[in-house]
C-alpha positions as CSV (number, residue, x, y, z in Angstrom):
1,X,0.0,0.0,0.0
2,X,1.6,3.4,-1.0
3,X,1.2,5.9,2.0
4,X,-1.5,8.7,1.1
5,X,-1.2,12.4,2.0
6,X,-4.8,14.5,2.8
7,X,-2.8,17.4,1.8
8,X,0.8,20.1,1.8
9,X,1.7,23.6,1.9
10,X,4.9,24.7,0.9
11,X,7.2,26.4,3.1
12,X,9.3,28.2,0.5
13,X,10.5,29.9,4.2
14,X,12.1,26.8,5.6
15,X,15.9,26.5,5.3
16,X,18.0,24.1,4.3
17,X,15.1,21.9,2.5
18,X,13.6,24.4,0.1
19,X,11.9,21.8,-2.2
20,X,8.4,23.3,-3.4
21,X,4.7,21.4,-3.9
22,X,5.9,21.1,-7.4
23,X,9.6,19.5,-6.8
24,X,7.7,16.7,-4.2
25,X,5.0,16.1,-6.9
26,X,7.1,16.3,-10.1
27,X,9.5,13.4,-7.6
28,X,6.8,11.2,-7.7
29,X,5.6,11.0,-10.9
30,X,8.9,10.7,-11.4
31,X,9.3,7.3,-9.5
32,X,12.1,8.9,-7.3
33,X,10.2,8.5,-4.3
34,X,7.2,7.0,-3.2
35,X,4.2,9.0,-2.7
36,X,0.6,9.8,-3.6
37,X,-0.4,11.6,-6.7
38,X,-0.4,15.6,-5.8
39,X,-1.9,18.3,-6.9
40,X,-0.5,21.8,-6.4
41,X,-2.0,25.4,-6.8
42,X,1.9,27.3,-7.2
43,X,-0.4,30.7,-6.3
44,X,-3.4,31.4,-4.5
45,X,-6.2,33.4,-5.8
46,X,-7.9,36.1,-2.9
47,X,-10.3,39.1,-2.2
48,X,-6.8,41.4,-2.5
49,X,-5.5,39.5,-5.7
50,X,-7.4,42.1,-8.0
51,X,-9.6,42.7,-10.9
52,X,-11.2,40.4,-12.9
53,X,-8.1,41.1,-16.1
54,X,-5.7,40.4,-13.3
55,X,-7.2,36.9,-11.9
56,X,-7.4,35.7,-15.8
57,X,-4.0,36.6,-15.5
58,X,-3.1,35.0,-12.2
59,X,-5.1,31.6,-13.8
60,X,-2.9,32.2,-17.3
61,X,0.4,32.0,-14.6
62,X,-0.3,29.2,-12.7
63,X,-1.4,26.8,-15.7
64,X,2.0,28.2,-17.7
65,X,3.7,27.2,-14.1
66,X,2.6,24.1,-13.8
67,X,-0.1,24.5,-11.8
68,X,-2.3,21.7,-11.2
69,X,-5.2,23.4,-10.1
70,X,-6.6,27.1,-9.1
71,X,-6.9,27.9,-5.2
72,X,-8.8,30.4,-4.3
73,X,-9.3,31.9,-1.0
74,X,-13.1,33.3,-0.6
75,X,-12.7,35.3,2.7
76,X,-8.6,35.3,2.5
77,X,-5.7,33.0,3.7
78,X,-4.7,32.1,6.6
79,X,-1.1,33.1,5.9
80,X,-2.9,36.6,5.3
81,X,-4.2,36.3,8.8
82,X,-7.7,36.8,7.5
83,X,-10.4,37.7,9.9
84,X,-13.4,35.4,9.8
85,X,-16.5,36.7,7.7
């Protein structure tokens, strides 16, 4: 049985291991180590990412990135420190 993860955050913060979503995911379906299939969001999409030009743009990034799939935030993130609605 291959172990299963419910889900990650990247800590692009955390020294010396700087590996990314997309470095852990891109390893597995690589076969260099075991894992579950992932899906990552690279960006997040929130009430303070913009217009509506700028969030087609944001969605244009992340797919060009890599991006598996489009994360977006309704009342913020909680690395924003969002207050609850």
């Amino acid at each position: 049985m291959r172990p299963a993860i419910s889900r990650t955050r990247s800590r692009p913060d955390t020294r010396p291991f700087r590996a990314s979503a997309q470095d852990v995911r891109d390893a597995i379906n690589a076969g260099a180590i075991p894992g579950p299939r992932l899906l990552t969001s690279i960006h997040q999409i929130t009430e303070k990412s913009g217009a509506p030009a700028k969030l087609r743009e944001m969605v244009r990034q992340t797919k060009a990135e890599g991006g598996d799939v489009i994360k977006i935030f309704a009342t913020g993130s909680i690395r924003d420190r969002a207050s609850r609605p």
